[in-house]
C-alpha positions in Angstrom: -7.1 6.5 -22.7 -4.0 5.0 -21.4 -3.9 1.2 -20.9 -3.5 1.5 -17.2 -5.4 4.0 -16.5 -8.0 2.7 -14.6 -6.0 1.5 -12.1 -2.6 3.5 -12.0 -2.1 6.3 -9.6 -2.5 10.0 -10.2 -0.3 11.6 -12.2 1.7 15.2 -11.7 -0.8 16.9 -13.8 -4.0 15.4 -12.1 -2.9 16.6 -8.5 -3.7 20.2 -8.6 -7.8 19.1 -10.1 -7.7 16.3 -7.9 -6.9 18.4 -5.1 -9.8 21.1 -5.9 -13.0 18.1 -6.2 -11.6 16.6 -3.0 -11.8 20.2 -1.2 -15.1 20.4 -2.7 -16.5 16.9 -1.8 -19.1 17.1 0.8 -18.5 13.2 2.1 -14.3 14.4 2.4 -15.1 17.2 4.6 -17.5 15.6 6.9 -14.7 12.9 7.5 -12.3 15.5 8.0 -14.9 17.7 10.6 -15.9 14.2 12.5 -12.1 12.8 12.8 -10.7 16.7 14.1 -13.5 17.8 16.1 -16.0 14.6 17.2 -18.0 16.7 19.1 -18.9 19.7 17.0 -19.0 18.7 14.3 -23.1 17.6 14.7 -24.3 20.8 15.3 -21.6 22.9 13.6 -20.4 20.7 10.7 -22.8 23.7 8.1 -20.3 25.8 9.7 -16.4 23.8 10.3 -16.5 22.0 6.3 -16.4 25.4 4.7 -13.6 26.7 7.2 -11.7 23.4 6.9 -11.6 23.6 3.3 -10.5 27.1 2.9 -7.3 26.0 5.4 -6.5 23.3 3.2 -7.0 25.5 0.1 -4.4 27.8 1.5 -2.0 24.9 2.8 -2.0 23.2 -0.6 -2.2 25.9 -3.0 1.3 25.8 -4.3 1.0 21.7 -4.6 1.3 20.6 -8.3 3.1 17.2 -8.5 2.9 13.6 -6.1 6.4 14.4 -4.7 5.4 18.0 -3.7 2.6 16.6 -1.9 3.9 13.5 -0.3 6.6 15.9 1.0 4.1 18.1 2.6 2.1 15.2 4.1 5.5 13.4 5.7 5.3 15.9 8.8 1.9 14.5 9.2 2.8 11.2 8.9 5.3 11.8 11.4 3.7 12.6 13.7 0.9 10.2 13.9 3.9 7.7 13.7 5.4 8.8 16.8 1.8 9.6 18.5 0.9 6.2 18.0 4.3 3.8 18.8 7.5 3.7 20.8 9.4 4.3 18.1 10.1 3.1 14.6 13.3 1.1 13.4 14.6 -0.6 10.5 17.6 -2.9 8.9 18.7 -4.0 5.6 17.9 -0.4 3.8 21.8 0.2 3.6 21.8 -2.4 1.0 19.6 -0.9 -1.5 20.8 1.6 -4.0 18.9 4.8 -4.6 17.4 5.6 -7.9 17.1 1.7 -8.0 13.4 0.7 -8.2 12.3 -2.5 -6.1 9.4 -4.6 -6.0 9.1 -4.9 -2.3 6.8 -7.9 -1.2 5.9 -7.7 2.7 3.5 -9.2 5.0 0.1 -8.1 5.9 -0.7 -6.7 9.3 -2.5 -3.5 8.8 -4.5 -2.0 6.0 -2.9 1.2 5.8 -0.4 1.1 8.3 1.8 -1.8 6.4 2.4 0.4 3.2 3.1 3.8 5.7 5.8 2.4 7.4 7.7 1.2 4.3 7.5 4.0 2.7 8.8 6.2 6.2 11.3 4.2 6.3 12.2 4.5 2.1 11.8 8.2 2.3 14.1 9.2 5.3 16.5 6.8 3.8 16.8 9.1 0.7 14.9 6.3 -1.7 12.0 6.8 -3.8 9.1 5.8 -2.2 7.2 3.1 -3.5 3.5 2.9 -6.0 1.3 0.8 -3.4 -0.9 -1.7 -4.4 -4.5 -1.4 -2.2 -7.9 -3.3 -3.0 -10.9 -2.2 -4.6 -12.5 -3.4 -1.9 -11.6 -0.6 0.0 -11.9 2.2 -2.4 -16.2 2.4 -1.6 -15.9 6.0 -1.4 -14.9 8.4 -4.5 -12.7 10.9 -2.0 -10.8 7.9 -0.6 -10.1 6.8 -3.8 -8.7 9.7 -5.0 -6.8 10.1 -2.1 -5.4 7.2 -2.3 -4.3 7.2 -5.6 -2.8 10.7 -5.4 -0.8 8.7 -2.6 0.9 6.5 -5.3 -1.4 3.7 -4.8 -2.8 1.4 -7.6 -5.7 -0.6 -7.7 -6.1 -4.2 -7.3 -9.9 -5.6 -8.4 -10.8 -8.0 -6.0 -14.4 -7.4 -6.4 -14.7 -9.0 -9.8 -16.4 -12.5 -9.9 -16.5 -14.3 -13.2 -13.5 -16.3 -13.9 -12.6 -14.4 -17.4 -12.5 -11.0 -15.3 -10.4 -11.9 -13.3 -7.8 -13.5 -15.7 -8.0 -9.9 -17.7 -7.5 -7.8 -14.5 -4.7 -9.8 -13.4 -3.4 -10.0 -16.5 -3.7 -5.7 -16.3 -2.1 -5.6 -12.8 0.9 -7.7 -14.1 1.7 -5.4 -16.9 1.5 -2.5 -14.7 3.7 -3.7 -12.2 6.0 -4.7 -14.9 5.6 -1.6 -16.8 6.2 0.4 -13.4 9.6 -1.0 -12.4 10.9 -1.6 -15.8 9.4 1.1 -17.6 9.1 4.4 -15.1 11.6 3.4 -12.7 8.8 3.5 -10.3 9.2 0.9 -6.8 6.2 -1.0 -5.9 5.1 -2.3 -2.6 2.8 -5.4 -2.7 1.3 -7.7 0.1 2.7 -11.5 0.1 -1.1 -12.6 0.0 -4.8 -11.1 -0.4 -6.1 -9.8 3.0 -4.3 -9.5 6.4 -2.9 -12.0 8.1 -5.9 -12.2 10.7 -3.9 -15.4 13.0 -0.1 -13.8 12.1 0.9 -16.7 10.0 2.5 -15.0 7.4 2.7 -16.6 3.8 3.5 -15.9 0.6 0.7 -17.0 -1.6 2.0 -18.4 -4.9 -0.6 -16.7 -7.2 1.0 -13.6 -6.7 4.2 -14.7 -7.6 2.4 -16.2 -10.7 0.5 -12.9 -11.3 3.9 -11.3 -11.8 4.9 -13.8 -14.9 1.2 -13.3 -16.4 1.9 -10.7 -18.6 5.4 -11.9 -19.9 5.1 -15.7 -20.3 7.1 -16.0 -23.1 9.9 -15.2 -20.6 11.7 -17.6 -18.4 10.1 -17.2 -15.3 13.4 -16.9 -13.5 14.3 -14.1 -15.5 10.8 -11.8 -15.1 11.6 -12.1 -11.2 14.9 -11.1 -11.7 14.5 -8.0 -13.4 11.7 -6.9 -10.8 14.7 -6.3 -8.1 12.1 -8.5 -5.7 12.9 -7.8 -2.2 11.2 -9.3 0.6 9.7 -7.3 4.0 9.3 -8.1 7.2 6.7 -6.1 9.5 6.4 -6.3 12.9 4.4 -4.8 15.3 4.7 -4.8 18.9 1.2 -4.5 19.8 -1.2 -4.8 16.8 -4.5 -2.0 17.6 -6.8 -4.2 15.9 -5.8 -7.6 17.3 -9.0 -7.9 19.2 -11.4 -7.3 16.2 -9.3 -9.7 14.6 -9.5 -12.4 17.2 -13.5 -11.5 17.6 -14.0 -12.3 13.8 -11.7 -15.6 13.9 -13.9 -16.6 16.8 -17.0 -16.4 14.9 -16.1 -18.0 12.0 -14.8 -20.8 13.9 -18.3 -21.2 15.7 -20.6 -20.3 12.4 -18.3 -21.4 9.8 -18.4 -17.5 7.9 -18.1 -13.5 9.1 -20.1 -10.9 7.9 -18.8 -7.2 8.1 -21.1 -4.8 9.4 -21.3 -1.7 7.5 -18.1 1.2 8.3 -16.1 -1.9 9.6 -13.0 -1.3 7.1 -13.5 2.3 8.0 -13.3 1.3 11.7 -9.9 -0.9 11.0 -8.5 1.7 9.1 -9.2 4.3 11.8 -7.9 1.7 14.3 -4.8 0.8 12.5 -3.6 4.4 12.2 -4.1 5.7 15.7 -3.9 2.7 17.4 -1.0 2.0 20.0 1.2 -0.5 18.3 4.3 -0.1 20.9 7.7 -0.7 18.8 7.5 -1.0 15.1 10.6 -2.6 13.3 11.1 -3.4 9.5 13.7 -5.3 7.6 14.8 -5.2 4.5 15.7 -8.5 3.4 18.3 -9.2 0.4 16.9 -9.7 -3.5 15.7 -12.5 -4.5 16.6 -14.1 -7.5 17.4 -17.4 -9.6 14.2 -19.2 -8.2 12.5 -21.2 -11.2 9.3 -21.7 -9.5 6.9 -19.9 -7.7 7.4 -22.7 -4.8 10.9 -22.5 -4.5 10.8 -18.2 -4.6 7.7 -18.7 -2.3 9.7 -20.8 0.1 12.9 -18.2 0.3 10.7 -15.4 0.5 9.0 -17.0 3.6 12.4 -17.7 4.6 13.5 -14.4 4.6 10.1 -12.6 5.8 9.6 -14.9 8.5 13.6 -15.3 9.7 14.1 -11.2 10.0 10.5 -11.1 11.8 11.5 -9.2 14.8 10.0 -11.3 17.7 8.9 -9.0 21.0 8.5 -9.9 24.7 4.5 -10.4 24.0 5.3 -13.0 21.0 7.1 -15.0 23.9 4.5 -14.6 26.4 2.0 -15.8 24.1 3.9 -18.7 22.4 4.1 -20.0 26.6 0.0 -19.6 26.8 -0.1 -22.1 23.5 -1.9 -25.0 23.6 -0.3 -25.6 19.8 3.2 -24.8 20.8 5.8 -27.4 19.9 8.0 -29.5 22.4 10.6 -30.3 19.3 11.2 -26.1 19.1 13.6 -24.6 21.4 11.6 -21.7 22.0 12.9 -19.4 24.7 11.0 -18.5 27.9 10.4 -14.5 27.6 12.3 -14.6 30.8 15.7 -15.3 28.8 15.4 -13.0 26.0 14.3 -9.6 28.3 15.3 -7.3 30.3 12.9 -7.8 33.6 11.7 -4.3 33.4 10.9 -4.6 29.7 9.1 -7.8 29.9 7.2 -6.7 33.5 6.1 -3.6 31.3 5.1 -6.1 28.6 3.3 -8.6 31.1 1.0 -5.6 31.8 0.1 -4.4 28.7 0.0 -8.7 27.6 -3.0 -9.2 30.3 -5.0 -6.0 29.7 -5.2 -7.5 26.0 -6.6 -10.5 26.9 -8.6 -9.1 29.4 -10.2 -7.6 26.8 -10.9 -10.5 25.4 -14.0 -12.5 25.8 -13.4 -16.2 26.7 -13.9 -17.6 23.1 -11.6 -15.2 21.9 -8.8 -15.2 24.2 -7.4 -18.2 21.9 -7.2 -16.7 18.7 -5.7 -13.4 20.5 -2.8 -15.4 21.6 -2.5 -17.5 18.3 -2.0 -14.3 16.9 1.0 -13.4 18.6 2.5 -17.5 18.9 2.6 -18.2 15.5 5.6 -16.0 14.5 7.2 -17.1 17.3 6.7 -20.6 15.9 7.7 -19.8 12.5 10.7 -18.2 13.1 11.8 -21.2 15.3 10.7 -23.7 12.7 13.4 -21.8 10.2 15.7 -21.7 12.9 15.8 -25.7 13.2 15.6 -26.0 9.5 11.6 -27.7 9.9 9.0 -26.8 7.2 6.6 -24.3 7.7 
């Protein structure tokens, strides 16, 4: 057994067996015959899962490496892409060299959706796309867990509890990711903290920074970030689908002090994330990082960078106005002054039937959502802490 094997994705020669248990996975199929046809698939799912897997059979028989099957899934990807946004767009990728592997480090909006978009925007740039890093937490299921990880992803154990686990699995992730860039030549994309950022203030939380070090201490720190070719990302979406379930479960735990997730909820955010309207989508690629000594000092640029090249919309505007929390010291633009009017009237409209949907206690963390980049990037702009 390999030393990263339990955690690494699937290699070439796993695909094609991979493949075959997945196509013959009872729980895969009845996701597939509930999410294609919702209403038959109740009373005819004994007949759709065989049918289902026999098409797939026949669509992926000649698949026998990840690059062979991400390139058949892109025209999928595609297409829920431009089903589910305005459009897509992205700076900064004319900077990086192909060939070249990157650890990119990028805020956290969306569970899926976050690691998708980077790697559209890598692969239709002609670069490799990137080994994602994704929970255990939501790997529940054997199928999505091997699809996942036939989808370059990695795991990162989040579910361990005692204190010496969790030094070892770290300690495991770090010499993977090391290993990955330095080793394979393989990018990885990696979120700037655990979890989504549920009230968009985005942050990069210095443990990660120190989990990359872990496994080569001996090193100037410095020097390990260097040779990682650390490159920061900036996500933004226009509209985020699951800003109301985020603002529904900020609202409890401000009034009960926790939040408990009912059973299927990831499922449901997942679901959510990928065929939710999001309106525009842009990325940015910001420029490496390197020569920072400390993890505060890189955590600080990075933030710099992530939140600077955050591209700001007509309802991060609208919002930031509705703020009780906004500051008088920030020169933040009226919406008005940034927008054309029949962009920002089509933005007013889609801006009140989201809190609309909103109960009262939870129209506040709805629009804290959408302020606080607009406060952050302001704060950089004036040269105030974060």
């Amino acid at each position: 057994m390999g030393a990263f094997d339990a955690i690494r994705p699937y290699a070439d020669d796993e695909v094609r067996p991979v493949l075959a248990r997945l196509l013959a996975d009872p729980a895969f199929l009845g996701t597939l015959t509930r999410f294609r046809f919702p209403r038959l698939a109740g009373p005819f799912g004994w007949l759709l899962k065989p049918l289902i897997a026999a098409r797939l059979r026949g669509e992926f028989a000649g698949i026998d490496s990840v690059a062979k099957l991400q390139d058949k899934i892109e025209p999928y990807v595609d297409r829920s892409i431009e089903q589910a946004t305005d459009g897509i767009t992205y700076s900064g990728l004319e900077s990086l060299q192909a060939g070249k592997p990157y650890l990119y480090l990028a805020n956290h909006r969306d569970i899926v959706m976050d690691p998708a978009f980077v790697n559209y925007a890598v692969y239709h740039a002609g670069l490799q796309t990137p080994r994602i890093a994704i929970g255990d937490n939501l790997l529940q299921r054997p199928f999505v867990s091997d699809l996942m990880r036939l989808n370059k992803s990695f795991i990162v154990h989040r579910s361990i509890s005692g204190r010496r686990e969790k030094l070892a699995a770290y300690q495991l992730l770090s010499a993977y990711i090391n290993h990955s860039i330095r080793e394979d030549g393989e990018s990885i994309w990696i979120a700037q903290a655990e979890g989504r950022a549920k009230d968009g203030d985005d942050r990069t939380d210095s443990a990660i920074l120190k989990m990359f070090h872990m496994s080569r201490k001996d090193e100037p720190f410095a020097e390990v970030i260097d040779s990682l070719n650390l490159i920061p990302v900036s996500i933004s979406y226009e509209y985020d689908p699951c800003d109301q379930a985020k603002a529904r479960e900020l609202s409890v735990r401000a009034a009960t002090g926790s939040y408990s997730k009912a059973p299927g909820e990831d499922d449901a955010s997942i679901a959510l994330g990928i065929t939710g309207y999001k309106g525009r989508v842009h990325l940015h690629f910001g420029a490496p990082v390197a020569g920072h000594e400390d993890t505060k000092q890189l955590a600080q640029e990075l933030d710099r960078q992530i939140l600077g090249h955050y591209r700001l919309f007509p309802a991060h505007y609208l919002a930031y106005a509705m703020w009780p929390e906004r500051e008088p010291e920030l020169a933040v633009p009226a919406a008005s002054e940034m927008f054309a009017a029949d962009e920002l009237e089509n933005a007013k409209t889609e801006w009140r039937k989201r809190l609309a949907a909103c109960s009262e206690a939870e129209r506040p963390y709805l629009i804290q959502q959408y302020a606080t980049p607009a406060r952050n990037q302001y704060r950089i702009k004036a040269g105030l802490p974060l």
